[in-house]
C-alpha positions as CSV (number, residue, x, y, z in Angstrom):
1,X,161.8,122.2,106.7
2,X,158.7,123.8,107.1
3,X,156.9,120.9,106.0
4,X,158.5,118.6,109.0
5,X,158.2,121.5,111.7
6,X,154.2,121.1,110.3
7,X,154.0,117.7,110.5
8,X,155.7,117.9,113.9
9,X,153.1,120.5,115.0
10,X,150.2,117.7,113.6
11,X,151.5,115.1,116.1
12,X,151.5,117.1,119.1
13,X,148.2,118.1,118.1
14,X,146.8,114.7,117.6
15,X,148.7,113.2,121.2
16,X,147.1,115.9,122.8
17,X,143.5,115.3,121.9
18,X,143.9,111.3,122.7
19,X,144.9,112.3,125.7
20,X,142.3,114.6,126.7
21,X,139.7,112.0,125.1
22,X,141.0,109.3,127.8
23,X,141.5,111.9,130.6
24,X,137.6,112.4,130.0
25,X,136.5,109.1,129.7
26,X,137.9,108.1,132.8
27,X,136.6,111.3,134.6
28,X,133.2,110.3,133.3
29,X,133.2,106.4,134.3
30,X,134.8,107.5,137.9
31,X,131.8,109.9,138.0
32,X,129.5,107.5,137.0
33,X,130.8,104.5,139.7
34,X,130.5,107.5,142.3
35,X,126.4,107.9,141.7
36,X,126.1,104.4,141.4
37,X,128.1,104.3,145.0
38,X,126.0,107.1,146.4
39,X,122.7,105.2,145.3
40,X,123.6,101.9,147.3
41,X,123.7,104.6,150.5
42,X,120.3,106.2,149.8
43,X,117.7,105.4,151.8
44,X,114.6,103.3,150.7
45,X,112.3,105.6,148.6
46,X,109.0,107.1,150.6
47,X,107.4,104.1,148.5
48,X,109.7,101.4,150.0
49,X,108.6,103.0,153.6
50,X,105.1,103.2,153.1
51,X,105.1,99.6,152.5
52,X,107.1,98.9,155.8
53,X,104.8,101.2,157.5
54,X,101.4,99.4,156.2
55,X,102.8,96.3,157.0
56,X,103.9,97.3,160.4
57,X,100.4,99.0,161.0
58,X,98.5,95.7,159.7
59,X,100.6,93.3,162.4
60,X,99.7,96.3,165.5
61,X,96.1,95.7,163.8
62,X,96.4,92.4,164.2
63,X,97.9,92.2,167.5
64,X,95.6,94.4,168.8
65,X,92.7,92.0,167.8
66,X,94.0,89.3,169.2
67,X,94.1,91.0,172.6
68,X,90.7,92.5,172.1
69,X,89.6,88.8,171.2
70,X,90.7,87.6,174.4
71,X,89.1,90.0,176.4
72,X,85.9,89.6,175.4
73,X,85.6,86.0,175.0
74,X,87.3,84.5,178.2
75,X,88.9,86.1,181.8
76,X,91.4,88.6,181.2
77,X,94.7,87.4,182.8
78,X,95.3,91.0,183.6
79,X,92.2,91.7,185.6
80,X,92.3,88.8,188.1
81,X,94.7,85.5,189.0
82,X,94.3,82.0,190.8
83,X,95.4,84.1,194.2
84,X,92.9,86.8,193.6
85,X,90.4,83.7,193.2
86,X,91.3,81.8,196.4
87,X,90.9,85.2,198.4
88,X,87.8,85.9,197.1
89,X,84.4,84.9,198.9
90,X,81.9,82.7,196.7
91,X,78.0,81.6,198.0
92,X,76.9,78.3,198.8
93,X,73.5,76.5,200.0
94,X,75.3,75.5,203.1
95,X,78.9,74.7,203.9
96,X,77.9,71.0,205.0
97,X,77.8,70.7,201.1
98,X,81.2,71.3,199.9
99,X,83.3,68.6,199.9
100,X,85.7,68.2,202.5
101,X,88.4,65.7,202.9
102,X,88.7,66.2,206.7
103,X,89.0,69.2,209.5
104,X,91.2,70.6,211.3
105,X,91.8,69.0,214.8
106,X,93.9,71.4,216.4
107,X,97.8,72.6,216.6
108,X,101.0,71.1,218.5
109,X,102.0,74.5,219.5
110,X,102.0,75.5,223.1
111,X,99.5,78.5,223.0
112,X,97.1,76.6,221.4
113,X,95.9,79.3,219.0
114,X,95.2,78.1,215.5
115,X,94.7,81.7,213.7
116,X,98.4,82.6,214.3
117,X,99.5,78.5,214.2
118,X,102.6,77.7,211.8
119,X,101.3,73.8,211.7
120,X,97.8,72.2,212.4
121,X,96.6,69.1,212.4
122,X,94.1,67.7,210.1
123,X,92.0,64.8,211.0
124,X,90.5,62.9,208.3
125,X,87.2,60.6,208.9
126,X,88.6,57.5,207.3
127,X,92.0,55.6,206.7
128,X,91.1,55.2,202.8
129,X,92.1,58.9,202.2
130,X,95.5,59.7,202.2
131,X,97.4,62.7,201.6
132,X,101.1,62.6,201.1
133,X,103.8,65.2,202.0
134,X,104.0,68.0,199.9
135,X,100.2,68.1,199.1
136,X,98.0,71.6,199.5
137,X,95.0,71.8,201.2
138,X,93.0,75.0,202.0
139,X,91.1,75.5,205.2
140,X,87.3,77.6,205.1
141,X,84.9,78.5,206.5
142,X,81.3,79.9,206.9
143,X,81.1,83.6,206.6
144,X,77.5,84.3,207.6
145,X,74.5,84.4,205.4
146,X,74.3,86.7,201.9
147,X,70.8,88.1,201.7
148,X,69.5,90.2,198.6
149,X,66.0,91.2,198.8
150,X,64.9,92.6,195.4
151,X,65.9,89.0,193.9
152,X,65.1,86.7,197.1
153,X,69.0,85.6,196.8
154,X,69.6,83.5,200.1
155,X,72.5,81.4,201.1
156,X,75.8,81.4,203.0
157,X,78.9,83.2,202.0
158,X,82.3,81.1,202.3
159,X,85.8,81.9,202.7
160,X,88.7,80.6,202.5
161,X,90.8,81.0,205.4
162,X,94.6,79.3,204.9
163,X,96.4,77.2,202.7
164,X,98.4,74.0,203.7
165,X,100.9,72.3,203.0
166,X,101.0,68.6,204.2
167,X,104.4,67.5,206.4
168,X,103.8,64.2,207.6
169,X,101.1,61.9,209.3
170,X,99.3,58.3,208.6
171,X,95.8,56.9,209.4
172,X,93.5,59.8,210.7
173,X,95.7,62.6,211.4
174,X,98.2,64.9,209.3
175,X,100.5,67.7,210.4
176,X,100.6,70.4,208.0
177,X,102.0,73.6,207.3
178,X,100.6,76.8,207.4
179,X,102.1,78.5,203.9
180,X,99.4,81.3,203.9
181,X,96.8,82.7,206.0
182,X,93.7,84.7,205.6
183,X,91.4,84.8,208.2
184,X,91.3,83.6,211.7
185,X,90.7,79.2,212.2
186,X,88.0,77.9,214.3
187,X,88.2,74.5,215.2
188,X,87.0,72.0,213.3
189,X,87.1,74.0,210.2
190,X,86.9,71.9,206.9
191,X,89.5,71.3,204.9
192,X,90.0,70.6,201.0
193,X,92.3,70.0,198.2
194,X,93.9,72.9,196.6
195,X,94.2,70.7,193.4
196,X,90.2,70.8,193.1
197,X,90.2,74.2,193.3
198,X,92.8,74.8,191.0
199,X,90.9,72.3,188.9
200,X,87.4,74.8,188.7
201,X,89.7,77.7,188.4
202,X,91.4,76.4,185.1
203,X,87.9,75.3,183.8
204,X,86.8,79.0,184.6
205,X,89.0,80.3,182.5
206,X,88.6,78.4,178.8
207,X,86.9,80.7,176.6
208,X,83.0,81.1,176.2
209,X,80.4,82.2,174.0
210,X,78.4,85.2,175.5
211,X,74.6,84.9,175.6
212,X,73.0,86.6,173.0
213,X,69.8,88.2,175.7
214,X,70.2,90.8,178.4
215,X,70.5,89.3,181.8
216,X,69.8,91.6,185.1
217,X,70.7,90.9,188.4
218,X,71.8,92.4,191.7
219,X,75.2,92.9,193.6
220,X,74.6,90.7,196.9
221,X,78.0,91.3,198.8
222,X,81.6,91.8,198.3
223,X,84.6,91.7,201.0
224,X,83.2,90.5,204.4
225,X,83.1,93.3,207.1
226,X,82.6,96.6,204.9
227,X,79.2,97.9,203.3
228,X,81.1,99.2,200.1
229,X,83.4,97.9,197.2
230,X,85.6,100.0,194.8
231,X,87.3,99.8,192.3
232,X,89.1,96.0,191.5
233,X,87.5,94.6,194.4
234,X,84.8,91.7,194.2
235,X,81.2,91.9,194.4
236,X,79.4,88.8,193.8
237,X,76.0,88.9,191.8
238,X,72.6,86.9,192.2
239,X,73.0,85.0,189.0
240,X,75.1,82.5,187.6
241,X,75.3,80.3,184.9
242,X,71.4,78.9,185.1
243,X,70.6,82.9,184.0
244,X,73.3,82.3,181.3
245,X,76.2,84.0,183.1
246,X,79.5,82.9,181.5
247,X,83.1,84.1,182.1
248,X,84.6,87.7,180.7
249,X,80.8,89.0,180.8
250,X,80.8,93.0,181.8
251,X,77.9,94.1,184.0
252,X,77.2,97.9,184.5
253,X,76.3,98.6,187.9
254,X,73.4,100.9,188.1
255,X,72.2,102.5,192.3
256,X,68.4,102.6,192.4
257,X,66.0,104.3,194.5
258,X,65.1,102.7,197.9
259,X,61.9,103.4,197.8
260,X,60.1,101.9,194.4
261,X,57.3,104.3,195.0
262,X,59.8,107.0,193.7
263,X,60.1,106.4,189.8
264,X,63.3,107.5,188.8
265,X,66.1,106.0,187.0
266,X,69.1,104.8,188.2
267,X,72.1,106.1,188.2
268,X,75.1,104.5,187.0
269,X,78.6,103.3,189.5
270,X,80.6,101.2,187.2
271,X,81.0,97.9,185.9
272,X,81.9,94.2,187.4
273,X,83.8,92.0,184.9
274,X,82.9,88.1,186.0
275,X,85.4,85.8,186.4
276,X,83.8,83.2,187.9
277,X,80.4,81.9,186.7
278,X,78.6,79.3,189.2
279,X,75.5,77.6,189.1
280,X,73.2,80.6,190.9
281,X,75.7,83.4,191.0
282,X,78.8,84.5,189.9
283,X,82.0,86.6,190.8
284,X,82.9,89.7,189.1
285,X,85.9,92.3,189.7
286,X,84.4,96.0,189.9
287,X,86.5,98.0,187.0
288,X,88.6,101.1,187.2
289,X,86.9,104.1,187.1
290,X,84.0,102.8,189.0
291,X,82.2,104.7,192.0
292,X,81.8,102.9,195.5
293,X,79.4,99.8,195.1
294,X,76.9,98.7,197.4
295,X,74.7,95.4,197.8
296,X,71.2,95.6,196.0
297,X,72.8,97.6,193.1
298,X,71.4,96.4,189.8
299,X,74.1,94.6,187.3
300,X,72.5,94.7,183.8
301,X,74.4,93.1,180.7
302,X,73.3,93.7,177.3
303,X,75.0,91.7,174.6
């Protein structure tokens, strides 16, 4: 009897312990599946993110180049567009050597007055040129002479005054449309294609290796009627691309003494970034941060 009660005991005993070994063994795999779970949610190690972070800083790196790039070898879109372009003055020899396609004859409005006109007509010298609806022209004019006397720069300055827009007409005469205006229309103002200009614009602004030497030359006007430019207005300067101005160049501006018996330095105003390069001057947009800018300033660049 005693022998079965400990035999009875021993089995108790021994289904006890298996089921504390399985108990355990399935505590331990649950625990094991939970850190496995737990290390899908964690985060990438600092490693993993200083890897994202190099890569991320190497594409700002690169992006950042590309935009310096851009600046420095052709016109910053930023700094000045086709409109700023039209507006601006530019020099000439004389305005009888621009090509013109015809001038403008008058207006069929009552009052007769072609600077506040909402059509004019164009005349044209010869029935071979034809211009068909829709087509843009742009009226200018002469502006009166630009004169800088520490370089002997002489010639005229020009301005654009409107832009057209053709309606109708045959043979000699066109009515157009008057889509923007800038400046009071004599008669017999010339006329041109806008498609030319748009033509020298988009050839202004392909990309161009700087010169390699210095190049000096003066500020000879700006904005017709004031004695001053500031800052992102035009000046243009008395050298071009015969000097080895190209597009995208930056000239500091420098004020010097008015009497050259005085030997001082200059002082420097600010700095012109050209965005249009001509044959014997060019057109640059005075940067921010600039002082006023008069004509006869120097504008040196140095490569």
């Amino acid at each position: 009897m005693i022998i079965l009660k400990n035999k009875m005991t021993f089995v108790r005993l021994f289904m006890t312990g298996l089921i504390v070994f399985f108990c355990s063994s399935f505590l331990r795999a649950d625990s094991m599946d939970a850190v496995k779970d737990r290390a899908a949610l964690t985060p990438a190690t600092s490693e993993d993110e200083e890897a994202v972070e190099q890569d991320k800083a190497t594409a700002d790196d690169e992006d950042q180049s590309t935009i310096d790039d851009t600046k420095d070898t052709g016109v910053n879109k930023n700094d000045v567009n086709f409109s700023y372009f039209l507006t601006s003055g530019y020099a000439a020899n004389d305005i009888s050597g621009i090509p013109s396609i015809g001038k403008v004859s008058g207006t069929p409005e009552l009052d007769g007055s072609l600077s506040t006109a909402k059509a004019l007509f164009i005349a044209v010298p010869n029935n071979k040129i034809k211009l068909n609806p829709g087509e843009k022209l742009i009226v200018f004019g002469d502006g009166g002479p630009l004169l800088e006397k520490n370089s002997g720069f002489n010639k005229r300055f020009i301005k654009n005054l409107a832009i057209l827009k053709v309606r109708e007409g045959e043979g000699k005469r066109y009515l157009a449309d008057v889509m923007t205006s800038y400046d009071d229309i004599p008669l017999g103002s010339p006329v041109k294609l806008l498609s030319g200009e748009k033509a020298i614009w988009d050839k202004a602004k392909v990309a161009k290796e700087f010169p390699t030497k210095p190049i000096k030359c003066y500020v000879a006007g700006g904005e017709r009627g004031r004695d001053n430019w500031n800052q992102t207005d035009y000046v243009i300067l008395t050298a071009g691309t015969k000097q080895g101005v190209v597009e995208g160049l930056i000239f500091q501006l420098w004020e010097v003494p008015w009497d050259k018996n005085i030997k001082l330095d200059g002082v420097a105003r600010g700095f012109a970034k050209v965005f249009y390069a001509g044959g014997s001057y060019s057109l640059a947009r005075i940067q921010e941060g600039s002082d006023s800018i008069f004509s006869g300033f120097e504008a040196i660049y140095n490569p």
